[in-house]
C-alpha positions, 0 to 999 in steps of 0.5 A: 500500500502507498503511503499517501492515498492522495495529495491531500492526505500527504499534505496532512502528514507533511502539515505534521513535521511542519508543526513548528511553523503554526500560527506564526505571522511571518509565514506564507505558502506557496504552491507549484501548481497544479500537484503542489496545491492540494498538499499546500492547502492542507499544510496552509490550514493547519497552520493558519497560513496564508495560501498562493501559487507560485507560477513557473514556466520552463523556457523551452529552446524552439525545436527542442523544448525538452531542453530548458534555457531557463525559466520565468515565474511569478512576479515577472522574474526571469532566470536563465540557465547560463550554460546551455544559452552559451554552449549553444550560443542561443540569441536573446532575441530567441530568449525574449520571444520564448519568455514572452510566450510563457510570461502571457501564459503565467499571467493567464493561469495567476489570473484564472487561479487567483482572479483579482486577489493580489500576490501575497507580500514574500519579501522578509517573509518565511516562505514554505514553497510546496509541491507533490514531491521532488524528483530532478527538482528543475522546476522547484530550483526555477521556483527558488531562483524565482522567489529568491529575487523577491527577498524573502527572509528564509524558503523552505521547500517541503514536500511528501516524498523526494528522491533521497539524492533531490533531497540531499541536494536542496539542503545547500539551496534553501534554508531548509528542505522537509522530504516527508518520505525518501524512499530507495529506489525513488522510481517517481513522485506518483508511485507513492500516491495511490490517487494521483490523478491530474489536479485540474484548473477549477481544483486549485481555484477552488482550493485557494479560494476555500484557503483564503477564506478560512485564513481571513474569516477562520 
């Protein structure tokens, strides 16, 4: 049997070894969508916690999308991935267009998810950065160096279950890392959910809405 049956019971289990952040004013959650929301959404409640998403977009290279020439995410920060824009000597025109594309499409999801509600303020704040789990960490690394650029007082990536290596790597990155399960082999995030069915765009709507409502009227 999986150790999580969903995204939300992993985040009630992570919420657990995140107890010490409870009920302190500085703390703000932020979620990759869509897998991160359902679990940030419980850790979010259990510690009366404001709860958002953080949005990022992979700028993939034309023709060869896989391959990652950096990222945008919310707040209009743009990080790019300086070794590959070298070795393959990529123009910034190319850059500019690729990030123009992705920033339209970030600000089309913020909008759909948080409507005309305002990015919470992240700078001096402690920011518990939360998706489904690790296993290359290429998207929370751009999330990082996302928020990173917004001054925050400390980021702590938490998540259910990582890759004992993706764990071990992020200890260095952030202020501190919380992998709720490391298990060997890893084999993917999804192995160990028994549900890990698509989150859906009206699901993390909803979820944030629901959050920001408990956390403002309890």
């Amino acid at each position: 049997m999986s150790p999580f049956k969903d995204r939300r019971d992993a985040g009630r289990k992570l919420a657990q070894k995140l107890s010490a952040y409870a009920v302190k004013p500085d703390i703000v959650v932020l979620a990759l969508p869509r897998g991160g929301v359902p679990v940030a959404y419980e850790v979010a409640l259990a510690l009366s916690a404001p709860l958002d998403v953080f949005i990022v977009r992979k700028l993939g290279l034309p023709g060869r999308e896989e391959l990652a020439m950096g990222a945008v995410a919310s707040g209009g920060v743009r990080v790019l991935n300086g070794d590959i824009v070298r070795m393959l000597s990529i123009p910034e025109e190319v850059i500019n267009i690729v990030a123009k594309r992705e920033l339209r499409e970030l600000q089309r999801r913020e909008e759909l998810y948080r409507g005309n509600r305002p990015m919470p303020e992240v700078s001096e704040r402690t920011i518990l950065l939360i998706d489904d789990g690790l296993a290359t960490g290429a998207s929370m690394r751009a999330a990082i160096a996302g928020l990173r650029a917004q001054d925050p007082a400390r980021i702590v990536v938490a998540v259910p279950a990582a890759a004992p290596e993706a764990c071990e790597a992020f200890r260095t990155e952030v202020d501190e890392i919380v992998c709720a399960i490391t298990p060997e082999p890893f084999y993917g995030v999804g192995r160990w959910y028994e549900d890990f069915s698509q989150v859906t765009d009206e699901e993390v709507r909803m979820l944030l809405e629901e959050a920001n409502h408990q956390y403002l009227y309890g």
